[in-house]
Backbone as CSV, one residue per row, in Angstrom:
resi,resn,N_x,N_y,N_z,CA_x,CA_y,CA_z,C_x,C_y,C_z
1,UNK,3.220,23.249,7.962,2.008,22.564,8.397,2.218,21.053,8.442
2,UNK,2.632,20.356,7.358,2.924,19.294,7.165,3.670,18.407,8.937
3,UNK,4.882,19.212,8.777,5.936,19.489,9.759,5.553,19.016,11.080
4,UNK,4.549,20.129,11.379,3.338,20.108,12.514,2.759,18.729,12.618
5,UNK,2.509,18.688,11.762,0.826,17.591,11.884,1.758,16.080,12.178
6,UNK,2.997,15.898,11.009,4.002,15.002,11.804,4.327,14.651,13.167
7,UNK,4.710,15.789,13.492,5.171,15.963,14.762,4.267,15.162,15.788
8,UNK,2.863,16.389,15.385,2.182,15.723,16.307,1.473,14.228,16.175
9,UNK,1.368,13.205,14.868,1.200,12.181,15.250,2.016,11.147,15.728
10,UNK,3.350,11.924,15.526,4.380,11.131,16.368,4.385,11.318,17.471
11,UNK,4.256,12.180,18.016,4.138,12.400,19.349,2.988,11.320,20.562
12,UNK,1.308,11.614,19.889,0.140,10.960,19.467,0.049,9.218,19.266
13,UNK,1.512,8.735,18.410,1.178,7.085,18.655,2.729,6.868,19.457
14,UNK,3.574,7.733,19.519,4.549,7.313,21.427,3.465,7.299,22.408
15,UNK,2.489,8.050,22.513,1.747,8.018,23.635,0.794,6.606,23.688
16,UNK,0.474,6.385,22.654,-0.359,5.212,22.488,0.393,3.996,22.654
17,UNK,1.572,3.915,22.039,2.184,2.601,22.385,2.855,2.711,23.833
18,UNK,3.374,3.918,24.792,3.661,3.638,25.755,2.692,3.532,26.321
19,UNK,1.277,3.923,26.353,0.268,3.609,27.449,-0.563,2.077,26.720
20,UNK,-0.290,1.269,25.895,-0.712,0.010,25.619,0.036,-1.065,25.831
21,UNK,1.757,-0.136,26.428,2.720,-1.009,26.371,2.812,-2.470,25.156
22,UNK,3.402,-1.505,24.228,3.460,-2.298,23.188,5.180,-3.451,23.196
23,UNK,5.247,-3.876,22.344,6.361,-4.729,22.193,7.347,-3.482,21.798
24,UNK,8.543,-3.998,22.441,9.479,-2.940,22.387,10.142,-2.317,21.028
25,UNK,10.158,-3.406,20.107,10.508,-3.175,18.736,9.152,-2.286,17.911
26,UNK,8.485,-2.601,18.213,7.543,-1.125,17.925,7.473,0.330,18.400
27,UNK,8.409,0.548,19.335,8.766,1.707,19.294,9.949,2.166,19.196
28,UNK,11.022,1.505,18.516,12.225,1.094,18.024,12.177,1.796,16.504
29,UNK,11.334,0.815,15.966,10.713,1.002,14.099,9.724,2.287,14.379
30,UNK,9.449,2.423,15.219,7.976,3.890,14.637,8.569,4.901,13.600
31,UNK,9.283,5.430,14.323,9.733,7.081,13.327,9.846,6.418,12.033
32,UNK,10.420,5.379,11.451,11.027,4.644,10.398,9.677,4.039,9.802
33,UNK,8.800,3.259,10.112,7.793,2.834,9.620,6.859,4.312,9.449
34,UNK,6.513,5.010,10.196,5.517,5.885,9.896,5.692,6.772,8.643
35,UNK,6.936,6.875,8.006,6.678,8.034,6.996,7.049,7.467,5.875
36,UNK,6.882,5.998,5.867,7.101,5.438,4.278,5.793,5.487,3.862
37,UNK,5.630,5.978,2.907,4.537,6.269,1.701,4.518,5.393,0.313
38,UNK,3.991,5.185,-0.060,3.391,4.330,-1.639,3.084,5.416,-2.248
39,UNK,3.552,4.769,-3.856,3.332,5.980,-4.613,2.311,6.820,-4.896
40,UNK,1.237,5.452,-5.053,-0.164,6.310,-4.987,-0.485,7.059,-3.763
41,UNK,0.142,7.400,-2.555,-0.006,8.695,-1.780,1.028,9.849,-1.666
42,UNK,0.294,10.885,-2.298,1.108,12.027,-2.572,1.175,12.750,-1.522
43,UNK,2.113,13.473,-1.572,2.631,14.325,-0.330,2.905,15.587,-0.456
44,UNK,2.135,15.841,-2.077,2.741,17.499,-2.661,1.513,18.473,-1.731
45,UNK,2.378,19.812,-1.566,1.266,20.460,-1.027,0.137,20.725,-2.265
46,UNK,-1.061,21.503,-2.016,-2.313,21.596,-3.060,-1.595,22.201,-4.056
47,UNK,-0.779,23.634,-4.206,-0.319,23.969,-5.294,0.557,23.288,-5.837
48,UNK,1.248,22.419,-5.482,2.008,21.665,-6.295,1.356,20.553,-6.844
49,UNK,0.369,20.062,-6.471,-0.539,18.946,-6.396,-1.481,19.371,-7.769
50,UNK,-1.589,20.576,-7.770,-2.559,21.001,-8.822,-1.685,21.373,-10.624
51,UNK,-0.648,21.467,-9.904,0.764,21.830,-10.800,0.817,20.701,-11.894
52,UNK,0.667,19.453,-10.726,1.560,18.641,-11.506,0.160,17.767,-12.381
53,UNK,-1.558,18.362,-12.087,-2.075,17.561,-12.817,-3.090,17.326,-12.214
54,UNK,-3.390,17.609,-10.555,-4.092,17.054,-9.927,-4.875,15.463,-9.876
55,UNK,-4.271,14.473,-9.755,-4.646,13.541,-9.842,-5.101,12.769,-8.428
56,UNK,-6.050,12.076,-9.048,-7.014,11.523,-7.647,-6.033,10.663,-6.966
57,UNK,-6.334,9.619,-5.931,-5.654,8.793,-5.259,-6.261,8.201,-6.139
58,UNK,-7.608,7.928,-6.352,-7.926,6.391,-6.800,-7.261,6.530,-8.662
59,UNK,-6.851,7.651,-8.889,-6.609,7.569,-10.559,-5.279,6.920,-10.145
60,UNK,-4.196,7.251,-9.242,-2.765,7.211,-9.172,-2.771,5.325,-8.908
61,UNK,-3.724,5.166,-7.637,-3.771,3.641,-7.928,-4.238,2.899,-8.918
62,UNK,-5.153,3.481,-9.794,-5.292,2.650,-11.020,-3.497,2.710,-11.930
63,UNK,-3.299,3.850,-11.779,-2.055,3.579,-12.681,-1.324,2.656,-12.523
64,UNK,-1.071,2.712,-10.790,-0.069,2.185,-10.327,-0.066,0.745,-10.852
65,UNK,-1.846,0.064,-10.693,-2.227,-1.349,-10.909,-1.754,-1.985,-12.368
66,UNK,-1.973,-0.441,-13.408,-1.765,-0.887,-14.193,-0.269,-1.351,-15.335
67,UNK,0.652,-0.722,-14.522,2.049,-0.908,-14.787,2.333,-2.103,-14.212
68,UNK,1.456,-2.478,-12.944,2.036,-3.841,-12.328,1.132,-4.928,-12.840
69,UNK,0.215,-4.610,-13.518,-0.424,-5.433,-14.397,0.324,-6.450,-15.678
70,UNK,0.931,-5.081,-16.254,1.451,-4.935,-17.519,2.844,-5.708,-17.546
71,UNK,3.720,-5.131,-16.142,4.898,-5.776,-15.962,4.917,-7.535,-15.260
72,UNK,3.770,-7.456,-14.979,3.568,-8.905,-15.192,4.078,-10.080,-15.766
73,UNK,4.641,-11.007,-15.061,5.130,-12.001,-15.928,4.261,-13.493,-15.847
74,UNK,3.321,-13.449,-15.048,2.628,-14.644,-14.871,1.750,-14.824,-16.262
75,UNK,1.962,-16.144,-16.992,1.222,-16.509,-18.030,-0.053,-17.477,-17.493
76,UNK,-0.875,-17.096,-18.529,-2.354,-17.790,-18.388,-1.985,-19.445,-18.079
77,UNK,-3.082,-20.179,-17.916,-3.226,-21.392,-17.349,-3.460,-22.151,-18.489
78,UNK,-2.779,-23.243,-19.354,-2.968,-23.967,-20.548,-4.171,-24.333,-20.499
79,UNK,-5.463,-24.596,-21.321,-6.458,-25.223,-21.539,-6.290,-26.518,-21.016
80,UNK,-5.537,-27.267,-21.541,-5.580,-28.834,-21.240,-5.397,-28.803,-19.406
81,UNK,-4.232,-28.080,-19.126,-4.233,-28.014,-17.135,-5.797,-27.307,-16.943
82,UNK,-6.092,-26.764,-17.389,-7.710,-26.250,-16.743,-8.437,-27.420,-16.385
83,UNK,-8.477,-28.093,-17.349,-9.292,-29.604,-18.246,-8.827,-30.870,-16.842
84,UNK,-7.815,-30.718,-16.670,-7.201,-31.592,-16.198,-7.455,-31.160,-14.474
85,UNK,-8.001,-30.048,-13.802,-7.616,-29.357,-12.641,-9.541,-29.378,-12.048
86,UNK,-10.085,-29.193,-13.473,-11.296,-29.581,-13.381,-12.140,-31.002,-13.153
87,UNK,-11.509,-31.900,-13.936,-11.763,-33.220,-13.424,-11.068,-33.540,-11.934
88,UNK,-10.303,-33.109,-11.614,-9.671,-33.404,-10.184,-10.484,-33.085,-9.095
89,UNK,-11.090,-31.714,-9.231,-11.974,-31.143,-8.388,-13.253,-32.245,-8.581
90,UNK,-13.587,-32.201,-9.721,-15.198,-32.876,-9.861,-15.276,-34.218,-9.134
91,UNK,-14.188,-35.018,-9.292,-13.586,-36.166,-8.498,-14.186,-36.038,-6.980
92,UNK,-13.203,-35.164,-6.782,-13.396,-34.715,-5.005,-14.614,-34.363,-4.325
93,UNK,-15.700,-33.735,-5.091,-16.874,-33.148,-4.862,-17.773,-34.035,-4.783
């Protein structure tokens, strides 16, 4: 099924970009751009999907947010630069 439904939206945006006449490198990249996926979209069929836990899209993107939260390396903004970023603005205003 999967297979199918591929097929046919590949088929479905060749037709669209040759009848919009798109830029040629867009139909160069299609096959290649169309089936990269992010993690938070799963691709298991339902029984495997249910196998592994059934998890929502929006639960998988919270996860996702929250590992890239976590792995984070940006540190907070010193008090005194706040202090200092605030009078600059108030200046300007």
């Amino acid at each position: 099924m999967v297979f199918i439904l591929n097929e046919f939206l590949y088929c479905f945006f060749i037709r669209m970009i040759i009848l919009n006449r798109s830029h040629p490198s867009t139909i160069k990249l299609f096959r290649k751009e169309l089936f990269l996926t992010s993690s938070i979209i799963d691709r298991l069929s339902r029984d495997a999907w249910k196998k592994s836990g059934s998890k929502s899209t929006r639960k998988r993107a919270r996860e996702q947010a929250s590992k890239l939260i976590d792995k984070s390396s940006i540190k907070p903004i010193d008090d005194i630069l706040v202090k200092e970023l605030e009078k600059m603005v108030s200046k300007n205003i």
